[in-house]
C-alpha positions in Angstrom: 21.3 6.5 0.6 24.8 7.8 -0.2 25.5 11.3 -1.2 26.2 10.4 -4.7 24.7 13.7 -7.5 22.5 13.4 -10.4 23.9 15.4 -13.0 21.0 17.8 -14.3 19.5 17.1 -17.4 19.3 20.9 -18.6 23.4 21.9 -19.1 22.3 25.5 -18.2 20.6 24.2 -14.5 24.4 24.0 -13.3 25.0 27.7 -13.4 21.3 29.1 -12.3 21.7 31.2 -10.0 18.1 32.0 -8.7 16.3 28.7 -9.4 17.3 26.8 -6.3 20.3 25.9 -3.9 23.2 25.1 -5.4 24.8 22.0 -5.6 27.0 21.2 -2.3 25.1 24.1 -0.7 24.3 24.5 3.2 20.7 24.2 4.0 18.5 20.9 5.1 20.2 17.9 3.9 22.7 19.6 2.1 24.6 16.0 1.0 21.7 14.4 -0.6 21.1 13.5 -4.2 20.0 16.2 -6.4 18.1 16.3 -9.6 17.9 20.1 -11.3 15.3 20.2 -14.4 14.0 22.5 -16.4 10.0 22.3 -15.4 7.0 24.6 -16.0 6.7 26.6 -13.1 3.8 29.0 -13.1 3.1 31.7 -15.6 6.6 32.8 -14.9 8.8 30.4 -17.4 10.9 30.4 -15.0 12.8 26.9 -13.8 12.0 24.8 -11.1 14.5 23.1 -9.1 13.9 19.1 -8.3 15.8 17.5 -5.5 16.0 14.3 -3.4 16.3 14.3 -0.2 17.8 11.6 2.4 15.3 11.5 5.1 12.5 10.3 2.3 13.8 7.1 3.7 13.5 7.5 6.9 9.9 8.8 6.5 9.2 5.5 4.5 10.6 3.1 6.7 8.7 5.1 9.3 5.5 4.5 7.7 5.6 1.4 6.8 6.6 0.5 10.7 3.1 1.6 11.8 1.6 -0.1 9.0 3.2 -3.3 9.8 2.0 -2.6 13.8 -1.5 -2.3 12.2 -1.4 -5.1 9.8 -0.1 -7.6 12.6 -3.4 -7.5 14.4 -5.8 -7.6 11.9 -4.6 -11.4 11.4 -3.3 -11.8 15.2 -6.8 -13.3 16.1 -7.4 -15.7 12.9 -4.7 -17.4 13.0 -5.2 -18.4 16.4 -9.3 -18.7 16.2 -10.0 -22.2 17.5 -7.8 -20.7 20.7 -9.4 -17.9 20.7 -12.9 -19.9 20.5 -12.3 -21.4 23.1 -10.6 -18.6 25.6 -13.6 -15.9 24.5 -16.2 -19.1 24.4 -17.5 -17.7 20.9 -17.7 -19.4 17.7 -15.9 -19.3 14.3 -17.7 -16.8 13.1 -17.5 -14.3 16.2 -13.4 -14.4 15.3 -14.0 -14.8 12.0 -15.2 -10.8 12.3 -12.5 -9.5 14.3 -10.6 -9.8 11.5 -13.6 -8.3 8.8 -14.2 -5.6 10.9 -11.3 -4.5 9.3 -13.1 -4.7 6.0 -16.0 -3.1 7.1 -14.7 -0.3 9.0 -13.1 0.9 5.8 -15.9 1.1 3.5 -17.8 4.2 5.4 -14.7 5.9 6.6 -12.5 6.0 3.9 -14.1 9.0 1.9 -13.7 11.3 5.3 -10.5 10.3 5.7 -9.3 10.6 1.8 -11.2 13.9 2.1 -8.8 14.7 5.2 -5.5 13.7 3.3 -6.0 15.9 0.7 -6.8 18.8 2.8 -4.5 18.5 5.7 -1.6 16.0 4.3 0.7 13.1 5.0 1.3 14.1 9.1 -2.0 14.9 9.7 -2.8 12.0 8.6 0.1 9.9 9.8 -0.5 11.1 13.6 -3.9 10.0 13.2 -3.4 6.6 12.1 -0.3 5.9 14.8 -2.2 7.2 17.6 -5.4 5.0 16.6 -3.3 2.2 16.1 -1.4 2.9 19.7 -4.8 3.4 21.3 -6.1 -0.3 19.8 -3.4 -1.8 21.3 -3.8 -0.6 24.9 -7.3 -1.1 24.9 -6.6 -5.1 23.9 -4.6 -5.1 26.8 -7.7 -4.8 29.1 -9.2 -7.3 27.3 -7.3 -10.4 28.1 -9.8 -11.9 30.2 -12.9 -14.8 29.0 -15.8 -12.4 29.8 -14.2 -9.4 27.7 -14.7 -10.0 24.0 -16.6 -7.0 24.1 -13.9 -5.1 25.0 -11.7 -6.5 22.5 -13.8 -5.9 19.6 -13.7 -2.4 20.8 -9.9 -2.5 20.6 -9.8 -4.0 17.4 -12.6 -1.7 16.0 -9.9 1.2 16.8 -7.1 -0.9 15.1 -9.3 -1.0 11.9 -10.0 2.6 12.3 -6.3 3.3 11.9 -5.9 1.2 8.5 -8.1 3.4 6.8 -5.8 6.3 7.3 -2.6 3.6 5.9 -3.9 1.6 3.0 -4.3 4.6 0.7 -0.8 6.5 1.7 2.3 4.6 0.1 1.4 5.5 -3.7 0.6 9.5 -2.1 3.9 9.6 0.2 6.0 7.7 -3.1 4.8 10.7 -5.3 5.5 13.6 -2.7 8.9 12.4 -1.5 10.3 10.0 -4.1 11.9 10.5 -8.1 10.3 9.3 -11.2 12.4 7.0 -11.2 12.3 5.4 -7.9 8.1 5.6 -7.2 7.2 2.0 -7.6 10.0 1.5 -5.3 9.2 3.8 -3.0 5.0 2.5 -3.0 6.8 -1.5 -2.8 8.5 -0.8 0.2 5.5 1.2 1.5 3.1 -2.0 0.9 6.0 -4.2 2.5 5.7 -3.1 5.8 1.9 -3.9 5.9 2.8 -7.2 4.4 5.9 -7.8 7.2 2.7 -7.1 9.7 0.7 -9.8 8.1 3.7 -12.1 8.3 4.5 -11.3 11.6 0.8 -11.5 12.7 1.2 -15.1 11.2 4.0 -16.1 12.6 4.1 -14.8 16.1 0.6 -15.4 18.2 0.7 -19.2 17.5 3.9 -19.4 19.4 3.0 -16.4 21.7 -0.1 -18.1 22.8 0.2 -22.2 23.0 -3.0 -23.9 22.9 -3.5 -24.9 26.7 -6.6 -26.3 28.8 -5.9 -23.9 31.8 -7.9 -20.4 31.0 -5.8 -18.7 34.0 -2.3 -19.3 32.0 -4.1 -18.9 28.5 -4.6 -15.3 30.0 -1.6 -15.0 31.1 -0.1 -15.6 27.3 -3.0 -13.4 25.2 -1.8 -10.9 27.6 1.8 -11.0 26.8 1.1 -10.8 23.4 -1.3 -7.9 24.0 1.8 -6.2 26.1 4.6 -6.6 23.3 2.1 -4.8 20.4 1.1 -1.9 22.7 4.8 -1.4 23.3 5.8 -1.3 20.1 2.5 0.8 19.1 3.6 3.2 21.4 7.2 3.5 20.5 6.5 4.1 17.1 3.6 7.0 17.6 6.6 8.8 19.6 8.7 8.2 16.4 5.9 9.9 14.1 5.5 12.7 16.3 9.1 13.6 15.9 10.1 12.4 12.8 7.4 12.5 10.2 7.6 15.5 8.1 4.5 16.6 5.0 6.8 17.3 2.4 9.8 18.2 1.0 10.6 22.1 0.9 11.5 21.5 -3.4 9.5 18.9 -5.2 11.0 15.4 -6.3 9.9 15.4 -9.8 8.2 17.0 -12.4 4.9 15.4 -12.1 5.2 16.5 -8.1 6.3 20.1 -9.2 3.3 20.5 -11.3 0.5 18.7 -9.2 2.3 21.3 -6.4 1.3 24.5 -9.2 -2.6 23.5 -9.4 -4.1 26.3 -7.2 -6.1 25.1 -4.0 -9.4 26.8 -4.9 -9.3 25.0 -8.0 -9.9 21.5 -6.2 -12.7 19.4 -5.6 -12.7 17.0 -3.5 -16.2 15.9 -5.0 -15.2 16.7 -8.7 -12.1 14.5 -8.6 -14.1 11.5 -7.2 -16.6 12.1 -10.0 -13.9 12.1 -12.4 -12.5 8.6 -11.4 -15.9 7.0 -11.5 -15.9 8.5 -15.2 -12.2 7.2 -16.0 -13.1 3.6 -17.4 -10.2 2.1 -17.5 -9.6 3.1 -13.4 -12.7 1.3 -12.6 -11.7 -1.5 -14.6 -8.6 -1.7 -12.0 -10.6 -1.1 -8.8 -12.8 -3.9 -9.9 -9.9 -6.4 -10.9 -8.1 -5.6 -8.0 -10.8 -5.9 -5.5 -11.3 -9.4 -6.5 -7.5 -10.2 -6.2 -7.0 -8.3 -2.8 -10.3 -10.0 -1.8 -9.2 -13.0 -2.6 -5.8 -12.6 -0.3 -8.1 -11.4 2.3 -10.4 -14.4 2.2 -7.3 -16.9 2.5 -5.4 -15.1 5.1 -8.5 -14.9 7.6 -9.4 -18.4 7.2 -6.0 -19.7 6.7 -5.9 -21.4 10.3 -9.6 -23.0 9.7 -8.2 -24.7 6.5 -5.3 -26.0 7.5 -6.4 -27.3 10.4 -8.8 -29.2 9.0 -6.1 -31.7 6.8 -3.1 -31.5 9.6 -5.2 -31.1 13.0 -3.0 -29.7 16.1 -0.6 -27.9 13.7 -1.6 -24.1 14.7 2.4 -23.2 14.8 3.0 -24.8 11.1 -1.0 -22.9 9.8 1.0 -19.3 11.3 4.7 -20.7 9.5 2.5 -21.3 6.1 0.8 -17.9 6.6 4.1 -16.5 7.2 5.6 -18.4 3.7 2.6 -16.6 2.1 3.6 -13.2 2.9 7.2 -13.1 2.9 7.1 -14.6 -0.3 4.8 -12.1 -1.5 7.4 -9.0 -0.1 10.0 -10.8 -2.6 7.2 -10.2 -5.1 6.0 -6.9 -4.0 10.2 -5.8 -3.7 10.8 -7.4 -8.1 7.4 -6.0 -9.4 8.5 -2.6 -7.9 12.2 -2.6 -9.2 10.8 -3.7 -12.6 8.0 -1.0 -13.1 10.5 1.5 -12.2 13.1 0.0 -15.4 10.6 -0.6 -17.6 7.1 1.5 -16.7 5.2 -1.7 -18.4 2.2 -1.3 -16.0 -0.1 -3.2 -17.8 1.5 -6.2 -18.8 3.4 -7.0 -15.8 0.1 -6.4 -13.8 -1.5 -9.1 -16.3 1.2 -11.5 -16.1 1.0 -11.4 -12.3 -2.4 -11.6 -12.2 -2.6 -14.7 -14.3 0.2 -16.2 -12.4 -1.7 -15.8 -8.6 -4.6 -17.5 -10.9 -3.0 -20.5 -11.8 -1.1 -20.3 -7.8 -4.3 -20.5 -6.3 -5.6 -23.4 -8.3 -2.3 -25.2 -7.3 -3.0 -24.1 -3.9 -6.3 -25.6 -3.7 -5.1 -29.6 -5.2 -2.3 -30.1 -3.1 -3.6 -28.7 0.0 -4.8 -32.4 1.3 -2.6 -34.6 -0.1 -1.1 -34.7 3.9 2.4 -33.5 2.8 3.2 -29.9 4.5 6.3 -29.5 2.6 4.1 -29.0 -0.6 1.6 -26.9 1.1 5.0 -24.6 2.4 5.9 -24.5 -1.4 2.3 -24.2 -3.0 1.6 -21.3 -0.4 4.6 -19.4 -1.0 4.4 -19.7 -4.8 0.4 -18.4 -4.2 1.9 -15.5 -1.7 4.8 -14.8 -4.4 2.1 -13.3 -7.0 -0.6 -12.6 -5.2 0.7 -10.0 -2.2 3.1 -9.0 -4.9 0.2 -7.6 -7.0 -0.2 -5.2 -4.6 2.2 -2.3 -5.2 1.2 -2.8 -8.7 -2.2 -2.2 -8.6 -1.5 0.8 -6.6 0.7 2.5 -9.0 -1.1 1.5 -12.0 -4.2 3.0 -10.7 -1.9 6.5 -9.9 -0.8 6.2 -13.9 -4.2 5.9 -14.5 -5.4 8.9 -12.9 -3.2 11.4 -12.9 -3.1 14.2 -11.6 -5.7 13.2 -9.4 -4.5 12.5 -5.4 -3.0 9.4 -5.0 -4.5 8.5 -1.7 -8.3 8.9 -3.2 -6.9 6.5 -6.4 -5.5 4.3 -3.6 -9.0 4.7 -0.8 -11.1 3.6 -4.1 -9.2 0.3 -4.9 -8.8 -0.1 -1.2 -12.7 -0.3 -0.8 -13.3 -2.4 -3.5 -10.8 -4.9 -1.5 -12.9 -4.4 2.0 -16.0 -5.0 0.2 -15.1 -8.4 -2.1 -12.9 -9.5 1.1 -16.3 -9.5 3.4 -17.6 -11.1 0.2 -15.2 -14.1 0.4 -14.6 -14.2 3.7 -18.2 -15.2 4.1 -18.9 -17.0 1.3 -16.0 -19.5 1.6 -16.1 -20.0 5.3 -19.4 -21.2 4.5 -19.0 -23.0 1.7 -15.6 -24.7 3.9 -18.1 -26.2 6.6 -20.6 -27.6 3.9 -18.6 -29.0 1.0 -14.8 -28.7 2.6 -11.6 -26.6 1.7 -11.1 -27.6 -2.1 -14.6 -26.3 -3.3 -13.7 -22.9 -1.0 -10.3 -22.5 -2.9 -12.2 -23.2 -6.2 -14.7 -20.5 -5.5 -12.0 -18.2 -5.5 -10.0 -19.1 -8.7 -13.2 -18.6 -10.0 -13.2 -15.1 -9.5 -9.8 -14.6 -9.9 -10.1 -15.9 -13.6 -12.9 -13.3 -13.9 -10.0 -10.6 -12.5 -7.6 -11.8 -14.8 -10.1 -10.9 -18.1 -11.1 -7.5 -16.8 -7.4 -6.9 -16.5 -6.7 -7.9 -20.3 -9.4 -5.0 -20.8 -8.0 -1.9 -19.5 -6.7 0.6 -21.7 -3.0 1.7 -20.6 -3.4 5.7 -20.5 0.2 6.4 -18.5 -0.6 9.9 -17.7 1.9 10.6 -15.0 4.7 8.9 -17.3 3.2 11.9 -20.0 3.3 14.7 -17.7 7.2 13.6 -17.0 8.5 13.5 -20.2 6.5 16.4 -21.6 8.5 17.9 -18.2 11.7 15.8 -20.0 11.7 17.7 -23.6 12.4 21.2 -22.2 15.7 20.1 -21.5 18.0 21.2 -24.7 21.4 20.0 -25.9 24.0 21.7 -25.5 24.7 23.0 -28.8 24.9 26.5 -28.8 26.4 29.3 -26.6 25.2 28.8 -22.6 23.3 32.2 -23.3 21.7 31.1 -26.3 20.7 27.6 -24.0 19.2 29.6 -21.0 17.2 31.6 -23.7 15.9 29.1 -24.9 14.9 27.1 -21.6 13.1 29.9 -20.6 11.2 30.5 -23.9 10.2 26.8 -23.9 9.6 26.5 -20.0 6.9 29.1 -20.9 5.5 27.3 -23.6 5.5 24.0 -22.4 3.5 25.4 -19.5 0.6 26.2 -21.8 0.9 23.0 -23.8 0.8 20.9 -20.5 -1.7 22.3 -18.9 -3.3 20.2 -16.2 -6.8 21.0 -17.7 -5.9 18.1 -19.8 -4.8 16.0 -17.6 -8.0 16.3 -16.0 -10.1 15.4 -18.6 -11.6 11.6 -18.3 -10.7 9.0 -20.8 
């Protein structure tokens, strides 16, 4: 976040006079870093300006804030659920789905909503999900009595209505805010706020909310815990409503400046959804990932059940495991970013990791009753390490993948495909837990997780967005000649690299 400069790639970009504000300049953010590049631009052949700004970060950070709000109560129930069995007087299953309502509020919603990113933007969108989120909160307050699960439900139900306007925006807010060179980044740090929720939502409710006898003071605690998320829920919407900006006034990169020239009436919504279902080695990914992400969601959900069941009385140590899981996986999530963005090897290190949170989970599943919860601390975290770490890697793969479609429809399909294997497993191995115990659970999952790991070997690695930047990257010129004879000849090749990388082409399926 210093106010270091990018020299510009194109020698004749520091004397333009008419293709942007100059370096040093007045205007919004005048300090920040600044990228000029020679980029197609129209029919004109003229050269677009690229620049970074300094409040990308703060609209990051800001973002992933209400994610993490969000993400903290989707597990703030499980990983309390025999106290919460016993304050609400339901069973497992009852608080089983406060958790897959998430899950299943996504699958019908998340078209609409896509649809509504593309067509009103990141604020639109960002109010929306912060002031669902707030509203979730509040209502959960009122709900901190035995005879209102109902009412909690409800609150939760508007909690899960929220997600689906986060889970498919840090790939879309990397691309429209961040450099080439700093996207996977960018989309990691997104993805780690929702995981610092998750860990959070691990770690706090079991020592929020101790498991006593006395239903008057077990009140008395749910609602404290109910009070200090609607207070942070509520701080952050005011944040959102005066911080969060759409977009940058000049693009971030070339891919950006281009997706920006593709004229409105030119999109469908409907056509571009076709055109993923056609793009093969996309639905590969949304396939492998929903099993991996399913898998996650499975664990997480029932984490409290499992431990439990080898280390009865231990709810504090089940949320401190949970809590292993995910910050582990935000080391993971942080290092796969960092290395995509130095070495763009999408496929491979999304194999590797997959393979990895294969062989984690099996580890997971023979050491979790040997009765030592040392080695389930270090089994869990090496399981959290790879498998929330594929995350932000399955995100930006699937934006390679598919550009110049929107990022946040890439994202809302592999987000789906989560909801619906997570509801999957979530089912299937609670079930399977109460009939035949935790190891055959845990198996049933590496099960499908080797499955994951085969599609993945299978996908074909067709890096389009890395394309449309370096076709952007070869207009540049050295600076050989006379300055004259250089701005010549960026404009000549501006104009006919506009032709050659027409986005027609970009939009055909592979």
């Amino acid at each position: 976040m210093g106010d270091d400069t990018q020299t510009s790639h194109d020698p004749s970009a520091q004397d333009a006079k008419s293709d942007g504000p100059p370096l040093g300049a007045g205007g919004p953010d005048a300090g920040d870093q600044i990228e000029c590049s020679s980029i197609p631009n129209g029919d004109s052949g003229s050269a677009a300006t690229t620049r970074l700004y300094k409040k990308r970060w703060a609209i990051v950070f800001l973002f992933s804030s209400y994610s993490l709000s969000n993400a903290y109560q989707w597990i703030q129930y499980g990983i309390i659920s025999n106290i919460m069995m016993k304050f609400y007087n339901v069973d497992a299953m009852a608080v089983d789905w406060l958790s897959m309502v998430y899950m299943l509020t996504y699958i019908p919603f998340i078209f609409p909503v896509t649809w509504l990113l593309d067509k009103k933007g990141l604020r639109v969108t960002a109010l929306l999900a912060s002031a669902l989120n707030c509203a979730g909160t509040w209502i959960k307050v009122a709900s901190a009595q035995p005879d209102l699960f109902l009412v909690t439900v409800l609150g939760q139900f508007a909690s899960s209505l929220a997600q689906v306007f986060i889970l498919g925006m840090p790939s879309r807010l990397a691309s429209v805010w961040f450099g080439a060179d700093e996207v996977s980044t960018a989309c990691s740090i997104g993805v780690f706020g929702n995981q610092m929720g998750i860990a959070i939502g691990f770690l706090i409710p079991p020592i929020l909310v101790p498991n006593v006898d006395d239903m008057n003071e077990l009140a008395y605690h749910i609602r404290i815990m109910f009070y200090i998320s609607a207070g942070v829920a509520s701080v952050i919407f005011i944040l959102v409503i005066i911080v969060f900006q759409e977009r940058p006034e000049i693009p971030p990169s070339q891919a950006q400046a281009q997706a920006r020239n593709i004229p409105p009436d030119e999109y469908s919504y409907t056509a571009s959804i076709m055109r993923l279902l056609r793009n093969k080695p996309f639905m590969l990914l949304v396939l492998s990932y929903g099993l991996n992400v399913g898998c996650f969601y499975a664990v997480s959900t029932l984490l409290n059940r499992m431990i439990i069941e080898h280390y009865p009385g231990e709810e504090v140590n089940a949320g401190r495991i949970g809590l292993t899981i995910v910050v582990a996986g935000m080391v993971g999530s942080l290092i796969c970013g960092i290395w995509l963005d130095k070495t763009k090897t999408y496929k491979q290190t999304t194999l590797v990791v997959y393979l990895l949170s294969l062989i984690g989970m099996l580890v997971y599943a023979f050491t979790l009753n040997l009765g030592h919860l040392w080695v389930v601390f270090i089994t869990a975290g090496g399981l959290g390490f790879f498998m929330t770490g594929y995350l932000p890697l399955g995100f930006e793969f699937a934006v390679e993948l598919t550009y110049p479609e929107s990022e946040g429809t890439s994202s809302g399909l592999l987000n789906c495909s989560a909801q619906i294997f997570g509801i999957i497993f979530t089912i299937s191995q609670g079930k399977i837990i109460d009939k035949w115990g935790t190891l055959a659970g845990n198996i049933f999952l590496s099960i499908f997780l080797l499955i994951g790991t085969v599609i993945t070997g299978f996908i074909k690695s067709d890096l389009r967005r890395q394309k449309a930047n370096l076709k952007a990257e070869v207009q540049t010129v050295s600076p050989t000649d006379s300055m004259t004879s250089v701005q010549d000849y960026g404009a000549t090749a501006c104009s006919g690299a506009q032709k050659r990388a027409s986005l027609d082409i970009n939009l055909q399926p592979h």
